[in-house]
C-alpha positions as a Markdown table, in Angstrom:
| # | Residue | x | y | z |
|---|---|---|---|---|
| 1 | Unk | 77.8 | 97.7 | 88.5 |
| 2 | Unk | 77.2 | 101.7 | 87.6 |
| 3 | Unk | 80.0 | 103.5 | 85.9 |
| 4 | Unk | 82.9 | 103.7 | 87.8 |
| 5 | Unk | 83.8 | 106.5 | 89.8 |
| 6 | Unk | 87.1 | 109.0 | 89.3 |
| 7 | Unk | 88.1 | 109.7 | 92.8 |
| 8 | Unk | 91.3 | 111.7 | 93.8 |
| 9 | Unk | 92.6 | 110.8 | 97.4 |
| 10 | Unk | 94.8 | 113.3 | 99.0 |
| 11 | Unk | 96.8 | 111.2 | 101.4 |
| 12 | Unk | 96.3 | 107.9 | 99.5 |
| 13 | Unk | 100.2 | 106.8 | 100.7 |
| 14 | Unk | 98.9 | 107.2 | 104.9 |
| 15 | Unk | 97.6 | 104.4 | 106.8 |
| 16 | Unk | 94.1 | 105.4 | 106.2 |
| 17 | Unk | 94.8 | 106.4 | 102.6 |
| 18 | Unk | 96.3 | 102.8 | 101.6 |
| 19 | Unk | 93.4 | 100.9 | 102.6 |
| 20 | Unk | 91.3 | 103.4 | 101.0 |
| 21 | Unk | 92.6 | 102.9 | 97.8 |
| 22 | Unk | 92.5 | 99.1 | 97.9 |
| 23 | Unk | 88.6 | 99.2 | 98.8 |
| 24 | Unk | 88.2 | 101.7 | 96.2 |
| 25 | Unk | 89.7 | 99.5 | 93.9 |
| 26 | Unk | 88.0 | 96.8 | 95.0 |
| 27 | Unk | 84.6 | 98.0 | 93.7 |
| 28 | Unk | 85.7 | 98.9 | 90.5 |
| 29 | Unk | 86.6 | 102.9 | 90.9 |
| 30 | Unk | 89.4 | 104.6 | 89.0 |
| 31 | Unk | 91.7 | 105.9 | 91.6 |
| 32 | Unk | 94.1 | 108.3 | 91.9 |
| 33 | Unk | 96.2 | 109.9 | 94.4 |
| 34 | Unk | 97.6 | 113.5 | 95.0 |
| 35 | Unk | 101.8 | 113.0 | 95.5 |
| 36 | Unk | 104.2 | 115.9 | 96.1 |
| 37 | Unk | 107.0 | 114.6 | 93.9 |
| 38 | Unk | 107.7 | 111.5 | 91.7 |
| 39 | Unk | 108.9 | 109.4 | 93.9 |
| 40 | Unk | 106.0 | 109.5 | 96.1 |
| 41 | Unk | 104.1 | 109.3 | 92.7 |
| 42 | Unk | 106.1 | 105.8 | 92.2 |
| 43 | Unk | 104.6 | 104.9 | 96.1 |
| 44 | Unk | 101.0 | 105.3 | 95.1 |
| 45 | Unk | 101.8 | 103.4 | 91.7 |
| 46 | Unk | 102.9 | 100.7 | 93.9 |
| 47 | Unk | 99.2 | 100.5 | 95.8 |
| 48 | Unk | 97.4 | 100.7 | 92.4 |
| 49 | Unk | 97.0 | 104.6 | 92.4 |
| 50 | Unk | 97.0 | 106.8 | 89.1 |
| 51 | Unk | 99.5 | 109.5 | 90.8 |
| 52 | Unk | 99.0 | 113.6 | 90.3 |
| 53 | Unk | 101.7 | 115.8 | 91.1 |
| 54 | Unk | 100.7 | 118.3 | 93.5 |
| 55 | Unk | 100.7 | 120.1 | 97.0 |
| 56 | Unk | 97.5 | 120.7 | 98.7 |
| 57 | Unk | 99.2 | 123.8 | 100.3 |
| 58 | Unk | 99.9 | 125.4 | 96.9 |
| 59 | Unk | 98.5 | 125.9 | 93.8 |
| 60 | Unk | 99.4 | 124.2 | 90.4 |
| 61 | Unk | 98.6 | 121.8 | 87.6 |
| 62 | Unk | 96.7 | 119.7 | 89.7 |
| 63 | Unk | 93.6 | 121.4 | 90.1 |
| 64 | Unk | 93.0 | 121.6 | 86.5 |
| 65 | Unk | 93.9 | 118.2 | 86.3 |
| 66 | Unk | 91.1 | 117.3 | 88.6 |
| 67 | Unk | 88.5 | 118.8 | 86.5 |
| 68 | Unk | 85.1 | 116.8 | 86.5 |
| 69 | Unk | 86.4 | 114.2 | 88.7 |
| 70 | Unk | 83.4 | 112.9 | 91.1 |
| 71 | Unk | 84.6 | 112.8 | 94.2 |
| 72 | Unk | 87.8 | 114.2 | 96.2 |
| 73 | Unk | 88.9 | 112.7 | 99.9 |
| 74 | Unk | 91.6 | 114.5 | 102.2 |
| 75 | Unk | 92.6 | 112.1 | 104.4 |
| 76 | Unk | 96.3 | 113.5 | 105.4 |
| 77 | Unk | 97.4 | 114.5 | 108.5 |
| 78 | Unk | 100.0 | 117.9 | 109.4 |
| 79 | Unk | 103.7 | 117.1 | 110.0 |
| 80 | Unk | 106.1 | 114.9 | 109.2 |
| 81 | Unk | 105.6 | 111.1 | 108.9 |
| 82 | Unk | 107.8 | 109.5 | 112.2 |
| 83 | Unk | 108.1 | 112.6 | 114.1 |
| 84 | Unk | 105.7 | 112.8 | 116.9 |
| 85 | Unk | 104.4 | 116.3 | 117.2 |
| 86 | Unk | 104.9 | 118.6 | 120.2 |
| 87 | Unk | 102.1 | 121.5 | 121.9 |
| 88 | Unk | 104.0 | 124.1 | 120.6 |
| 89 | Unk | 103.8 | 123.1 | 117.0 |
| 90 | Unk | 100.0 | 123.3 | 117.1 |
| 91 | Unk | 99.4 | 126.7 | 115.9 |
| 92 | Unk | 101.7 | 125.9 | 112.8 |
| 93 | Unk | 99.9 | 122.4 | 112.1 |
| 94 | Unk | 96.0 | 123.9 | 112.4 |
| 95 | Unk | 97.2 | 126.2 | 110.1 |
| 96 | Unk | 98.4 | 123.9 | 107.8 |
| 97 | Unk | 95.5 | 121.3 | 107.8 |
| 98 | Unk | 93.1 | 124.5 | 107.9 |
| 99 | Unk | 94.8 | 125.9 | 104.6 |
| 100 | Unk | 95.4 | 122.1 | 103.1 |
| 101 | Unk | 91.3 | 121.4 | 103.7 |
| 102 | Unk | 90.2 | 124.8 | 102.7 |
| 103 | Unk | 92.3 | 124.5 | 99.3 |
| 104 | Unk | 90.9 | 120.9 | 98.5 |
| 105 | Unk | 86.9 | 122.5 | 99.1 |
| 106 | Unk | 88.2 | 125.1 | 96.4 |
| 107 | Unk | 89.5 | 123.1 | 93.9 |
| 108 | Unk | 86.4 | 121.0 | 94.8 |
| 109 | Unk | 84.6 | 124.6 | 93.9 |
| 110 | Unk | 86.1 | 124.9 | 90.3 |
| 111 | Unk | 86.9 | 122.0 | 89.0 |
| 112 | Unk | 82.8 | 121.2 | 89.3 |
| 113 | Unk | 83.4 | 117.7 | 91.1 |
| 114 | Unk | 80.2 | 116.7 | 92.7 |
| 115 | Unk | 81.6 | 116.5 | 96.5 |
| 116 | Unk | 84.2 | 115.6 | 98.7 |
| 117 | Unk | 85.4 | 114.0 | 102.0 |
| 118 | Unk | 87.3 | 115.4 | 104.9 |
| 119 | Unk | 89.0 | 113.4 | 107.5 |
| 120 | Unk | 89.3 | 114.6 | 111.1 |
| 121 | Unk | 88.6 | 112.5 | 114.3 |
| 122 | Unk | 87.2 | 112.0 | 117.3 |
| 123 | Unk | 89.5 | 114.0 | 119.5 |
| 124 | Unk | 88.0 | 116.7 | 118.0 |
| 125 | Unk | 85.6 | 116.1 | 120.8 |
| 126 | Unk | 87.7 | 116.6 | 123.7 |
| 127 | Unk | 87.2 | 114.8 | 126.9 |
| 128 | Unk | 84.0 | 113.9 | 127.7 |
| 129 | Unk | 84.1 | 111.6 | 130.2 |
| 130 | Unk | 81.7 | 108.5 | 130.9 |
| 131 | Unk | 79.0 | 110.8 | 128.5 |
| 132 | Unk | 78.0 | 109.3 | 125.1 |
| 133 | Unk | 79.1 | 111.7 | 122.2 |
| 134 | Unk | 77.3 | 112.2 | 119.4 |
| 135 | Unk | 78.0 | 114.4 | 116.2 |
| 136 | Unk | 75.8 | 117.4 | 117.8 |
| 137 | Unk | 78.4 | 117.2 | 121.0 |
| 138 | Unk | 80.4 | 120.5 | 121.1 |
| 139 | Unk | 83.6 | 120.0 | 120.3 |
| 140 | Unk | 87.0 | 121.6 | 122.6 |
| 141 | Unk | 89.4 | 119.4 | 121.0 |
| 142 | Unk | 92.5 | 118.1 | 123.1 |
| 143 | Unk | 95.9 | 115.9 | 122.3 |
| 144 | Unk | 96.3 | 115.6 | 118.3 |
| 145 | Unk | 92.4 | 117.1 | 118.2 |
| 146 | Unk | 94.4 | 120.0 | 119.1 |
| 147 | Unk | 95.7 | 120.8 | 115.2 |
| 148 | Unk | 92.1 | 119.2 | 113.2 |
| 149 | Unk | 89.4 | 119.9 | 115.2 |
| 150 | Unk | 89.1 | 123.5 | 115.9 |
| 151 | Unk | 88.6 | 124.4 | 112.4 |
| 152 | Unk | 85.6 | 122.0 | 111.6 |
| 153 | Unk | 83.0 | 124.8 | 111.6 |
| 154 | Unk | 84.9 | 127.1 | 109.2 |
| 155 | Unk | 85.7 | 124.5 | 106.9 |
| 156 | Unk | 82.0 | 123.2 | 107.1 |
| 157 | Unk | 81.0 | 127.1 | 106.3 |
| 158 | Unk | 83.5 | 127.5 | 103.3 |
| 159 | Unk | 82.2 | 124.1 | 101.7 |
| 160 | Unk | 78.3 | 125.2 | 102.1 |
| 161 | Unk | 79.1 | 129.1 | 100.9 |
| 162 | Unk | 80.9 | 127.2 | 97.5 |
| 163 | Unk | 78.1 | 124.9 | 97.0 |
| 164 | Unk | 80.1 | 121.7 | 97.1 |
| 165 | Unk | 78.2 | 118.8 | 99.2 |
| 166 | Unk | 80.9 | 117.8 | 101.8 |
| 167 | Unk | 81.3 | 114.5 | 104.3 |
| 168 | Unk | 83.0 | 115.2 | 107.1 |
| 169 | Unk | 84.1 | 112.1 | 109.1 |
| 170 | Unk | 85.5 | 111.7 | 112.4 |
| 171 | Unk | 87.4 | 108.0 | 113.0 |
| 172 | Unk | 88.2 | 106.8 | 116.4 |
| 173 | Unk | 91.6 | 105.4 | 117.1 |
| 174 | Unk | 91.7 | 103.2 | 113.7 |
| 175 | Unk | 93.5 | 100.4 | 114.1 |
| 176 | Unk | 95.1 | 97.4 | 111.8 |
| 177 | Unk | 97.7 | 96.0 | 109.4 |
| 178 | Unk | 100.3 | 99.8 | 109.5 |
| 179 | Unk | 100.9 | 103.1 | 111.2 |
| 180 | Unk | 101.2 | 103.4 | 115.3 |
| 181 | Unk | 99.6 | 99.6 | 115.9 |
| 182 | Unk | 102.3 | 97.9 | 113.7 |
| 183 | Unk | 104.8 | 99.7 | 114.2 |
| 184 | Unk | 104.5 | 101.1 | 117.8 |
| 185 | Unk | 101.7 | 99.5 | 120.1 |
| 186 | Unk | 102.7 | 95.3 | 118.9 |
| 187 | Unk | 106.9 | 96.2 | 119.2 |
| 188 | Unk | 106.0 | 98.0 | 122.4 |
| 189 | Unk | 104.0 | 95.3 | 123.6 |
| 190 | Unk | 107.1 | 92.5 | 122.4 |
| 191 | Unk | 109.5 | 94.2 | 124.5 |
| 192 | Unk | 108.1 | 94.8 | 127.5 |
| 193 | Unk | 107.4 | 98.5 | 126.4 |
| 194 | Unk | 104.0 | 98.5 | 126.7 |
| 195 | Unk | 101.7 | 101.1 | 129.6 |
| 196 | Unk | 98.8 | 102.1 | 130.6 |
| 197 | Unk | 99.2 | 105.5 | 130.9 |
| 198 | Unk | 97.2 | 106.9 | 134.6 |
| 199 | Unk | 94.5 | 105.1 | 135.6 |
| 200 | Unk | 93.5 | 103.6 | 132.4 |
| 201 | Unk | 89.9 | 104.3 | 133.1 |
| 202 | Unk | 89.0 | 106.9 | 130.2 |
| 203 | Unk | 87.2 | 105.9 | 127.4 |
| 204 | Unk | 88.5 | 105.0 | 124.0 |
| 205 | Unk | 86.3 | 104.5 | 120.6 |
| 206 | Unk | 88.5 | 102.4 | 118.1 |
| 207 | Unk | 87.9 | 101.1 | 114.5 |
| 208 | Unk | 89.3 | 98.5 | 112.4 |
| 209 | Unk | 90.5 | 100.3 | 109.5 |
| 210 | Unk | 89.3 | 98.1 | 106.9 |
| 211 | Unk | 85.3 | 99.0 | 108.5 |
| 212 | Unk | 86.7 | 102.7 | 108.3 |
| 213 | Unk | 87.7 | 102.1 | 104.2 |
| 214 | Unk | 84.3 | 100.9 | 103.7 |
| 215 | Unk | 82.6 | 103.8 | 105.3 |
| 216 | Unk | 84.6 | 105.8 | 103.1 |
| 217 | Unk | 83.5 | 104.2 | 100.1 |
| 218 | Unk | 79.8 | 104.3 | 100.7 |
| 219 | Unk | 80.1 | 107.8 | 101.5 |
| 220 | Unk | 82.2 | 108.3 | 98.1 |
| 221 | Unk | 79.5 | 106.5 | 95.8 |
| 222 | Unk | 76.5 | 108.4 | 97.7 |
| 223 | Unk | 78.2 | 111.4 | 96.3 |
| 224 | Unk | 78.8 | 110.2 | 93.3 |
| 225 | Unk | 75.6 | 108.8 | 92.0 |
| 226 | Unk | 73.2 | 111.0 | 93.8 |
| 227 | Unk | 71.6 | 114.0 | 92.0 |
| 228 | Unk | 72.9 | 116.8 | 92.5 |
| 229 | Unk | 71.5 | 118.7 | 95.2 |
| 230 | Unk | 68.2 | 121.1 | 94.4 |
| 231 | Unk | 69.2 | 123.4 | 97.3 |
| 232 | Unk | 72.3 | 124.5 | 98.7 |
| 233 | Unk | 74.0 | 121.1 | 100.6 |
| 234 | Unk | 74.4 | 121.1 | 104.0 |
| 235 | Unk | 77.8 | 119.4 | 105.6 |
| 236 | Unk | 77.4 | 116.0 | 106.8 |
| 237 | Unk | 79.4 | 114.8 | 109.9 |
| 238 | Unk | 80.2 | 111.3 | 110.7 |
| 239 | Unk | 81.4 | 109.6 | 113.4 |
| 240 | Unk | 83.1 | 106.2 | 112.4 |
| 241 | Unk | 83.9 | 104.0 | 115.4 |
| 242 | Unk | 83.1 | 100.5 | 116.1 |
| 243 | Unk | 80.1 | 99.9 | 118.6 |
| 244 | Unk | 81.8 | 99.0 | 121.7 |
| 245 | Unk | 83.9 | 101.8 | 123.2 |
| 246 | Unk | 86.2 | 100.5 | 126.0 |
| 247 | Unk | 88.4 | 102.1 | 128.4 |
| 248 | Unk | 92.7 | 102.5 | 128.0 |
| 249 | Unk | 92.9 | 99.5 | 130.0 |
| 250 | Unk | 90.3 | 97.3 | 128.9 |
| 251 | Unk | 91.5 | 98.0 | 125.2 |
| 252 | Unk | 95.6 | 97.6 | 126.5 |
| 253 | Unk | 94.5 | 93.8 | 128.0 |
| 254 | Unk | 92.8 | 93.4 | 125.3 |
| 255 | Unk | 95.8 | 93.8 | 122.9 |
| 256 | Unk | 97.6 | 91.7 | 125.4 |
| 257 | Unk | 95.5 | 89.0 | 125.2 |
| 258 | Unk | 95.2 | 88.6 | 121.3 |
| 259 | Unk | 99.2 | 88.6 | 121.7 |
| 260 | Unk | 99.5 | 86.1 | 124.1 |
| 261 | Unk | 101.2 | 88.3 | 126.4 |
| 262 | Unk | 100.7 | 89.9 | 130.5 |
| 263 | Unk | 98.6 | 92.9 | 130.4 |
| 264 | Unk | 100.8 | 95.8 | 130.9 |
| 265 | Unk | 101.4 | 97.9 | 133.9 |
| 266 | Unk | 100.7 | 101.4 | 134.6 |
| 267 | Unk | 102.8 | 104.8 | 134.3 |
| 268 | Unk | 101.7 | 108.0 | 135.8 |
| 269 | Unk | 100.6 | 110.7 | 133.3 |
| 270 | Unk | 103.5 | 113.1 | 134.2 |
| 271 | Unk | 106.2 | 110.6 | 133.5 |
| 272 | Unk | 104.4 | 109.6 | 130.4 |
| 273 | Unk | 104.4 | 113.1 | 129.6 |
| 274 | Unk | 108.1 | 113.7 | 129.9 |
| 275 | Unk | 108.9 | 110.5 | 127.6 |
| 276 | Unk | 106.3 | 110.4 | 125.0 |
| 277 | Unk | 105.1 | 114.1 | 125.0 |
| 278 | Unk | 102.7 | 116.0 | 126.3 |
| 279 | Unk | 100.1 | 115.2 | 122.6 |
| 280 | Unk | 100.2 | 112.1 | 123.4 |
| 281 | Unk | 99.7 | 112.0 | 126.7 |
| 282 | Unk | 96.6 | 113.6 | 126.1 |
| 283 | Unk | 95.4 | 112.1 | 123.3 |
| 284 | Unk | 95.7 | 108.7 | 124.9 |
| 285 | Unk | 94.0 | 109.7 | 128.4 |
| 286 | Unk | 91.2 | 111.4 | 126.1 |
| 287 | Unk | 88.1 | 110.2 | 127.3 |
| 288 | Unk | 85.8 | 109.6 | 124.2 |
| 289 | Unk | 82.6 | 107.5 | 123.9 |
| 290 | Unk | 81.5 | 108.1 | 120.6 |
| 291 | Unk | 78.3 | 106.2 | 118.8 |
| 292 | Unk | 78.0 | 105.2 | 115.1 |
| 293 | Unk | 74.1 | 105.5 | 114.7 |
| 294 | Unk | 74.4 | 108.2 | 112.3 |
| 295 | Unk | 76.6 | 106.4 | 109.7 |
| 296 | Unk | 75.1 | 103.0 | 110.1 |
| 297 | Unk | 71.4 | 104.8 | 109.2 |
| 298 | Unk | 72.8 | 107.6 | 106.4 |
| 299 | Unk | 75.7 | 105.7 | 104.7 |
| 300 | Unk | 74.3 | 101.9 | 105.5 |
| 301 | Unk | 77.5 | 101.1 | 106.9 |
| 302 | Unk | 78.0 | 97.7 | 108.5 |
| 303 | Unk | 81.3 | 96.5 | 110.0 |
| 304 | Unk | 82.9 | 93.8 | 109.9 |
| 305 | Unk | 84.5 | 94.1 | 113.1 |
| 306 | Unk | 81.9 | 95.7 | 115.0 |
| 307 | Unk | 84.6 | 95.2 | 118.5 |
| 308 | Unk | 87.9 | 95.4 | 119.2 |
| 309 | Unk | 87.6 | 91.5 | 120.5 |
| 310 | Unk | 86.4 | 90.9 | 117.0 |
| 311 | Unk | 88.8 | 93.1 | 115.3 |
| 312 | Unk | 92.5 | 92.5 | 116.9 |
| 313 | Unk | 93.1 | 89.7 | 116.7 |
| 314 | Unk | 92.4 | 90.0 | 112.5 |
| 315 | Unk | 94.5 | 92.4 | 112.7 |
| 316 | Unk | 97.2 | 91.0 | 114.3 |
| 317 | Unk | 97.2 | 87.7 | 112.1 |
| 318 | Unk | 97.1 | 90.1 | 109.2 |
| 319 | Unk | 100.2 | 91.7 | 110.1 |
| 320 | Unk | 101.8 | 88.1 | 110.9 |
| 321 | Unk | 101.2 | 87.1 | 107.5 |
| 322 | Unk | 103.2 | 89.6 | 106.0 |
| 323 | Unk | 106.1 | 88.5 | 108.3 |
């Protein structure tokens, strides 16, 4: 194998962060993890993670402690773990993803890594309907797309004017052993909880999260064993989705199915909107349709579960085992 990697994962305690740093591991790669106190330090111990004190939204030790590292991935989201967030905290949580990316592509800057990776998603698209998106589709992001997406071009700008090659990668719903599948969609779904919100009929692009942790690791070792770049990188963007989108309902049943259980009925968007919120109404009625060409051909990523029929019910005897 060729020398292994130092990578520092900002978010390395989330749902996409944990997986990350056991693939990562996996192949061999010194890990470590940016925490905001000790105690979150002792959380990323737990999953195998060298911890670094630090804030992404202030400045500190932790840059300098990142000097000639390889790679750096952001993979956190605004807000606070649990609390769903509401329309009018968007302005304050663009600002504080905006300010958390642009601060990782700066320490990127300094501390001469070779590149990093930025995580934001595919409502970053908006609704699109029964079209096909692709990573050249405009984005006019909608639901939790609301507080990523719109800054995708800046950040894009500020990585490219600071010479640092940047991945940018947008998952589809990402789904698996933690976070809203375990411990929202499967309880919902065991007490009767469970709806298709509408009409159920708008397209929804998923991943299993242990595909999306392996295009994250390809993209981390391109980075880290390529030359680096003659002329002045230009920002890649990824979509990372499995290859079969299906619509709310199909994907609902689906879930149903794998759990041995009716598939669920419907609730109109308004009521959904009063219960759950009006972000997550819209997220989840967000008609995406994304393809994966781009990172199968550029990263040579494969999946494991390349549908949600193949992917499910993994994940669900994953999360029974654990029981």
């Amino acid at each position: 194998m060729a020398v292994p990697l130092k990578i520092i994962i900002a978010g390395g305690a989330g749902f996409i962060g944990r997986h990350l740093v056991k693939a990562l591991s996996a192949r061999g790669h010194k890990v470590y993890g940016l925490a905001k106190d000790r105690m979150r330090g002792k959380v990323l111990e737990e999953l195998g993670c060298r911890p670094i004190i630090g804030n992404l939204l202030t400045n500190g030790p932790w840059e300098r402690a990142i000097e000639k590292f390889d790679v750096a991935i952001g993979c956190t989201m605004p807000g606070r773990r649990g609390q769903a967030p509401t329309m009018k905290q968007v302005p304050e949580l663009l600002k504080s993803h905006t300010d958390a990316c642009s601060n990782l592509i700066l320490a990127v800057h300094e501390g001469m890594l070779k590149g990093l990776i930025l995580t934001f998603g595919v409502l970053s698209y908006g609704d699109h309907g029964e079209e096909w998106v692709d990573e050249e589709t405009p984005r006019e992001p909608i639901g939790y797309g609301r507080f990523i997406g719109p800054a995708v071009h800046a950040l894009a700008h500020l990585a490219e004017s600071k010479q640092v090659k940047a991945k940018f990668m947008f998952p589809g719903w990402a789904y698996g052993n933690g976070s809203w599948f375990k411990d929202m969609l499967l309880p919902a779904f065991e007490q009767g909880r469970a709806r298709v919100v509408g009409s159920g009929g708008n397209y929804m692009s998923f991943v299993h999260v242990e595909d999306l942790a392996e295009a994250y690791v390809q993209a981390a070792e391109e980075i880290g064993y390529s030359p680096p770049p003659e002329e002045r990188p230009v920002t890649e963007m990824f979509n990372l989705v499995d290859d079969q989108p299906m619509t709310q309902k199909e994907w609902l049943s689906e879930v149903a199915r794998a759990l041995g259980k009716p598939a669920p009925p419907s609730i109109p968007v308004e009521e959904c909107a009063q219960q759950a919120g009006e972000l997550w109404t819209e997220s989840v009625t967000c008609s995406v349709r994304a393809k994966n060409e781009r990172a199968k051909s550029r990263l040579g990523w494969t999946l494991q579960y390349p549908t949600v029929h193949d992917g499910v019910p993994a994940a669900i005897d994953a999360i029974r085992k654990e029981r």
